[in-house]
SEKOLZA-313860 format. One record per residue (C-alpha): residue in one letter; x, y, z. Coordinates in Angstrom, 1 decimal, always signed. Example, Ala and Ser with C-alpha at 12.3 -4.5 7.8 and 13.67 -1.06 7.14 Angstrom:
<senus>
   aa        X        Y        Z
    a    +12.3     -4.5     +7.8
    s    +13.7     -1.1     +7.1
</senus>
This chain:
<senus>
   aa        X        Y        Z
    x   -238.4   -129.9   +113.2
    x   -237.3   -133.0   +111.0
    x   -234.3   -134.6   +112.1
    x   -232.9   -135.9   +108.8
    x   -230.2   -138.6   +109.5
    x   -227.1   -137.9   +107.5
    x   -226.0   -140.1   +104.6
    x   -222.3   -140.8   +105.6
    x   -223.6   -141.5   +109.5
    x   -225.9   -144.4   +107.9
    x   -223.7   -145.6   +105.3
    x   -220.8   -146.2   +107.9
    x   -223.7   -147.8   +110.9
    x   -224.5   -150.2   +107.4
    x   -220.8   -150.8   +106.8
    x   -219.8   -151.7   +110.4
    x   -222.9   -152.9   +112.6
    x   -225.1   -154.3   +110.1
    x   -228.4   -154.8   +111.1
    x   -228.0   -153.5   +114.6
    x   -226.8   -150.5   +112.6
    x   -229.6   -150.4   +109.6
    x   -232.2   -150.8   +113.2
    x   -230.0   -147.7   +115.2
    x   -230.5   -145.4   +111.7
    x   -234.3   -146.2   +111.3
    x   -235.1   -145.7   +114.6
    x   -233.1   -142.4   +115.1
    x   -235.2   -139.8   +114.0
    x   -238.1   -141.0   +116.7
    x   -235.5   -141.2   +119.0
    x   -234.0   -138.2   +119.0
    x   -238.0   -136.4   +119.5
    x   -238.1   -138.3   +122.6
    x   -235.4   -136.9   +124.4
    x   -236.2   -133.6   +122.5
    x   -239.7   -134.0   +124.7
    x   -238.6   -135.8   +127.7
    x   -235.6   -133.4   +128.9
    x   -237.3   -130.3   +127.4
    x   -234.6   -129.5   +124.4
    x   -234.8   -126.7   +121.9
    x   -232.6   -127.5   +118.7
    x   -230.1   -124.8   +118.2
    x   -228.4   -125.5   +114.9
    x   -227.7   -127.9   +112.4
    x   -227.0   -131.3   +113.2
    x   -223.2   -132.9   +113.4
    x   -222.5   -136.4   +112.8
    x   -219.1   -138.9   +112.4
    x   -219.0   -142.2   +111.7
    x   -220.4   -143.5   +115.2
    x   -223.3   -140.7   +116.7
    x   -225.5   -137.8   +115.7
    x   -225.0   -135.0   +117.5
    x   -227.7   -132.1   +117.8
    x   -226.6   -128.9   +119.3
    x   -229.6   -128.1   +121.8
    x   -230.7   -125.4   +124.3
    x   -231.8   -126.3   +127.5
    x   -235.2   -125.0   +129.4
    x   -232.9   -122.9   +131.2
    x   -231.1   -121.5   +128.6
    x   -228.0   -123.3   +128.5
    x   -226.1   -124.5   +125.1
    x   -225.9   -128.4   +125.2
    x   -225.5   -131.2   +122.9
    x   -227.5   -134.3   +122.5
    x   -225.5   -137.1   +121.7
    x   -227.3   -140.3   +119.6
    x   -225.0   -143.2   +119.5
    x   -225.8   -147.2   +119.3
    x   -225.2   -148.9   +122.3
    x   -222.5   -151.4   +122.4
    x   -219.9   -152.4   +124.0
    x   -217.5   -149.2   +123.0
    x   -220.3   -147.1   +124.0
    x   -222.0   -148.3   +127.4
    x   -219.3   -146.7   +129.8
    x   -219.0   -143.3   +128.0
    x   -221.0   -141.4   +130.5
    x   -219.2   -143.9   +133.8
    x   -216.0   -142.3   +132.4
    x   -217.5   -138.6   +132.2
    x   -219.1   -139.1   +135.9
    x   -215.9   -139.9   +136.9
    x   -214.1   -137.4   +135.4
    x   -216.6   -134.6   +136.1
    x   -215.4   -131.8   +133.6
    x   -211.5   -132.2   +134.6
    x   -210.2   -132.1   +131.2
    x   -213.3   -133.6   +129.5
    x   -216.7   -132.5   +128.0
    x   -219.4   -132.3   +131.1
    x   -222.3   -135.0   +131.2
    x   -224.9   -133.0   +132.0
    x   -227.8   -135.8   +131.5
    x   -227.9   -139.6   +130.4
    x   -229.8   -142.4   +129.6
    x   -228.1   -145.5   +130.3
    x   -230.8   -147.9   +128.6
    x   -229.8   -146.3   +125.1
    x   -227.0   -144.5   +125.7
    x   -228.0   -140.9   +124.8
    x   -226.3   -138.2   +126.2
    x   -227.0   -135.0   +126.9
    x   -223.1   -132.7   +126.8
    x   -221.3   -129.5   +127.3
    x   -221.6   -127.4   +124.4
    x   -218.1   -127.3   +122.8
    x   -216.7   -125.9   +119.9
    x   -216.9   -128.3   +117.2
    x   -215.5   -127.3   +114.2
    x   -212.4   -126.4   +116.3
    x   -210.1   -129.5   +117.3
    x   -206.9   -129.9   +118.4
    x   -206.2   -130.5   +115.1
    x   -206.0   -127.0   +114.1
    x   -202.6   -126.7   +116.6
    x   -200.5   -127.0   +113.5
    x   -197.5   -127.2   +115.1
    x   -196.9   -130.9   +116.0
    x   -195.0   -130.3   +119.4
    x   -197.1   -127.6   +121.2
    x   -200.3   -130.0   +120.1
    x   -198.6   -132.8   +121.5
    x   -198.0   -130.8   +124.6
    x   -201.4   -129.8   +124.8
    x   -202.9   -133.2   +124.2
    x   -200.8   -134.7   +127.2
    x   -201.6   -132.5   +129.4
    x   -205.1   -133.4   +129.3
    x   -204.0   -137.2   +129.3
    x   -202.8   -136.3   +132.6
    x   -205.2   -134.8   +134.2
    x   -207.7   -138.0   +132.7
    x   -205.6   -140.8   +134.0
    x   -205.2   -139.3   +136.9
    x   -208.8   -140.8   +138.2
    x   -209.0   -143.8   +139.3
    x   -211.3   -145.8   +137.3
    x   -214.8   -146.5   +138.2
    x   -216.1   -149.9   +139.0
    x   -217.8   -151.9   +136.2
    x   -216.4   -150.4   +133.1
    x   -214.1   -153.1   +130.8
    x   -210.6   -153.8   +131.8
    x   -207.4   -154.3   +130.0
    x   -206.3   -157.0   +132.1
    x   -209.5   -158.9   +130.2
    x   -208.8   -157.2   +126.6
    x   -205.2   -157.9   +126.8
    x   -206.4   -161.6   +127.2
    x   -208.2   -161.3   +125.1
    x   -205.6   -160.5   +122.3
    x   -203.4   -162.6   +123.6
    x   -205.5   -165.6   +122.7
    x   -205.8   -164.4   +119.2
    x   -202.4   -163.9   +118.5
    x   -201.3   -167.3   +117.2
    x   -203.9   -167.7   +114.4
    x   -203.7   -164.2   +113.6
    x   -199.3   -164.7   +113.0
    x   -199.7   -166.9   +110.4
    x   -202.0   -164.1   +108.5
    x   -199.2   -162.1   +108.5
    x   -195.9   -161.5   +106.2
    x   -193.1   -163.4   +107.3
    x   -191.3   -159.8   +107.8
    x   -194.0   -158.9   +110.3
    x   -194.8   -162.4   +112.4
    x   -191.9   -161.5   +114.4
    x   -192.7   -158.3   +115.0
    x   -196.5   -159.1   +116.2
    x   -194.7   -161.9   +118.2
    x   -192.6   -159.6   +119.8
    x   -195.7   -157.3   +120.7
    x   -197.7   -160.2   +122.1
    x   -194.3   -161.1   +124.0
    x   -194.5   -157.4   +125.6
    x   -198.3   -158.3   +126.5
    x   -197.7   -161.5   +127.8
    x   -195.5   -160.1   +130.3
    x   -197.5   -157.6   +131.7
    x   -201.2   -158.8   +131.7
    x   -201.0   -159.4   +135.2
    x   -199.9   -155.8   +136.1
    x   -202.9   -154.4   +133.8
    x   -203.3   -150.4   +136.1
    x   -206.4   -149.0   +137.1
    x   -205.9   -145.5   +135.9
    x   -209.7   -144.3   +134.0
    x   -208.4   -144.5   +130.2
    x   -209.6   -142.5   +127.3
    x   -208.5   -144.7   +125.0
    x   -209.2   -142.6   +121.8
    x   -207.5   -139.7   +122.5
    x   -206.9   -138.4   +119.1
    x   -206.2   -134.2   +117.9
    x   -209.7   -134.8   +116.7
    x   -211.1   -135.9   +119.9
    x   -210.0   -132.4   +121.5
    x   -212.3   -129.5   +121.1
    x   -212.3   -126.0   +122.0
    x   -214.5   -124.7   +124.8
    x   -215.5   -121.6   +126.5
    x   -214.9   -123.5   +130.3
    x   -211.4   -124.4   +128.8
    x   -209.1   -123.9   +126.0
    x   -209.4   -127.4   +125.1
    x   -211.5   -130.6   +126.1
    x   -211.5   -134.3   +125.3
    x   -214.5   -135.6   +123.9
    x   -215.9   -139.2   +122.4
    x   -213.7   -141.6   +125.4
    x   -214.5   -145.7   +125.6
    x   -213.3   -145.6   +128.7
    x   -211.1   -148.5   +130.3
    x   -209.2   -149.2   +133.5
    x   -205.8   -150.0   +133.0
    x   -202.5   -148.6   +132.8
    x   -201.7   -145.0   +131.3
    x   -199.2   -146.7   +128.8
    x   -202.2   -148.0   +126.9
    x   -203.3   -144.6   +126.0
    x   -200.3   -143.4   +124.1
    x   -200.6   -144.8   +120.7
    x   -203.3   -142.3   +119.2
    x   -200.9   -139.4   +119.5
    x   -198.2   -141.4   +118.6
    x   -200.0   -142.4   +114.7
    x   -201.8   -139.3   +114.4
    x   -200.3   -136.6   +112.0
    x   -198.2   -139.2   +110.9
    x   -197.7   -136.5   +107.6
    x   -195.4   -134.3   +110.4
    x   -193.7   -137.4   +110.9
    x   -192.7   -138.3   +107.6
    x   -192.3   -134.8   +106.9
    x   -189.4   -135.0   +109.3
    x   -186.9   -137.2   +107.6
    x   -186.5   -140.2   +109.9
    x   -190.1   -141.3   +111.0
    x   -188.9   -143.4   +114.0
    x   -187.0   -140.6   +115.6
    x   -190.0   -138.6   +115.5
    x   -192.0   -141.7   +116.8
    x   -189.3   -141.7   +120.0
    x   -189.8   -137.8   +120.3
    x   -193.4   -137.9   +120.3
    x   -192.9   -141.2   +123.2
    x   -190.2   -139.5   +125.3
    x   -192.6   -136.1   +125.7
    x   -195.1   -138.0   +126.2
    x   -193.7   -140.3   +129.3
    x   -192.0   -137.5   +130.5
    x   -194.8   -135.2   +131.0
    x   -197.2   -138.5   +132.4
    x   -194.1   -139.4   +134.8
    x   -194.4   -142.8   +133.2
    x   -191.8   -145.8   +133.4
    x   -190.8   -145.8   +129.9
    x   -190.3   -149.7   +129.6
    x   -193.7   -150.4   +130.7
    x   -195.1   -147.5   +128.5
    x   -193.5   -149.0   +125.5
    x   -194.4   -152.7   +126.5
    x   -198.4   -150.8   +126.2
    x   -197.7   -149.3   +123.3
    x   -196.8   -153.0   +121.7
    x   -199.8   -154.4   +122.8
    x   -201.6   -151.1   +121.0
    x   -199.7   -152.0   +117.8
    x   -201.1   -155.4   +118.6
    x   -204.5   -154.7   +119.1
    x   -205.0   -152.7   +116.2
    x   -203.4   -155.3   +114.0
    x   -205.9   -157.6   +115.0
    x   -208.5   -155.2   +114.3
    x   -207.0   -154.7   +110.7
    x   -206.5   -158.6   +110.1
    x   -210.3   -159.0   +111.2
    x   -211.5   -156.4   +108.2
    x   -209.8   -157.8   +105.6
    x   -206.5   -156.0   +106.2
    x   -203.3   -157.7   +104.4
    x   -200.5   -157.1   +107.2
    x   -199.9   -154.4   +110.2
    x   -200.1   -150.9   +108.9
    x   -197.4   -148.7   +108.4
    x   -198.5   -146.7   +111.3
    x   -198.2   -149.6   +113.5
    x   -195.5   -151.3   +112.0
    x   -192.9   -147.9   +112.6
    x   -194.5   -147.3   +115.8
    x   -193.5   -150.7   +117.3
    x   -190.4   -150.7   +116.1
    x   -189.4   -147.3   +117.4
    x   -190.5   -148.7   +121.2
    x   -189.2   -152.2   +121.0
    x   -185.7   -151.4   +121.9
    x   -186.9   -149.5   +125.0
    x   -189.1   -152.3   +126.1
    x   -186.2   -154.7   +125.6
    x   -184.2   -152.1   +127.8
    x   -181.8   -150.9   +125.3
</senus>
């Protein structure tokens, strides 16, 4: 069967790995027969792509549902199957099979055009999302995947050049994130991260009602892993009437249910707001996003202990 490689998948590889991506799209359709061959796969439907992968929905010799996950391999990429080892099922998709030379998986079925997103109410998803946050930082991360103590160095060294990119009404505020950093880069955690967890990063499953899918895994501390749930829907929290009182909801649910110290969860969640700035700044981005912007201001009183 031809494996036809979707235009949106190679438009974004183009857009964001250049070359590496424009070599990852031409090579994909021989690479996806080979582990078609090699691990005896039948293809079982049409295939799904995002921005990132191509994933083929497969049947094994055996007659089990799977998925075969294409994906270049980079640094994002390389410790996805450490991090579903680790985890082995609690609360995430199986790894059934792996290559670790390219990166191609071989997954759980799941449910894929059913996500967490389809929880329309905004609390019970919430609830549901954290809960599986729980049960994923609740492994202690396995040896050799990238640490935060390293990435929040990382940012750390950025920061300066990257204030004087930005509005004089947000230099203080990116400051004050870094600040946050600053003081706990030497306390980094070793709690196995998701650190994508997003309502579209949950799927429905027949094994379980929900399960997380698409991690870049990272050791560090729980705190780090807030942010996705806390700038997702963000329509529910406008919708609201007073965005940064929703932000706090969605913050106070979520530390209470993790058992987290709420200062050192919002001093994470700066250096999120941070991180993604810098990522924004890097493509071109004018200033921090309003996402990030509320976000940080919502936590900054808690990490100055007020």
């Amino acid at each position: 069967m031809t494996i036809e490689v979707p235009a949106k998948l190679a438009e974004a590889q183009l857009r964001y790995n250049g070359a590496a991506g424009r070599e990852f799209i031409a090579g994909l359709p021989a690479h996806a027969a080979r582990y078609l061959t090699e691990w005896e796969l039948r293809r079982d439907g049409p295939p799904l792509h995002g921005l990132a992968s191509l994933v083929l929905p497969v049947v094994r010799a055996d007659g089990t549902p799977a998925a075969l996950k294409l994906q270049l391999l980079d640094e994002e990429t390389e410790s996805e199957p450490a991090g579903l080892r680790a985890w082995a099922g609690d609360g995430a998709v199986r790894l059934l099979d792996a290559d670790p030379a390219t990166g191609v998986m071989l997954l759980e079925r799941l449910h894929p055009h059913h996500s967490l997103s389809s929880v329309t109410d905004d609390v019970q998803a919430l609830t549901l999302l954290t809960g599986l946050l729980a049960r994923l930082v609740a492994h202690p991360a396995p040896h050799g995947i990238r640490r935060l103590h390293d990435i929040a160095r990382t940012m750390l060294a950025q920061t300066p050049e990257a204030a004087h990119l930005l509005p004089d009404d947000e230099r203080g505020l990116i400051l004050a994130c870094a600040a946050a950093v600053a003081d706990l880069v030497d306390e980094p955690g070793d709690r196995l991260l998701h650190w994508d967890l997003h309502y579209d990063n949950v799927l429905a499953a027949d094994r379980e009602p929900w399960l997380a899918i698409d991690p870049k895994p990272l050791a560090g501390d729980p705190g780090f892993d807030l942010m996705p749930a806390l700038d997702n829907r963000w329509d529910a929290l406008v919708a609201s009437g007073n965005v940064g009182r929703a932000v706090r909801y969605r913050f106070d649910l979520m530390t209470e249910m993790l058992g987290l110290d709420r200062r050192r969860a919002a001093g994470w969640t700066l250096g999120r707001a941070l991180q993604n700035t810098l990522w924004d700044l890097e493509d071109g981005e004018p200033g921090m996003s309003e996402q990030q912007r509320v976000v940080a201001e919502a936590v900054l009183p808690t990490w100055k202990g007020r």
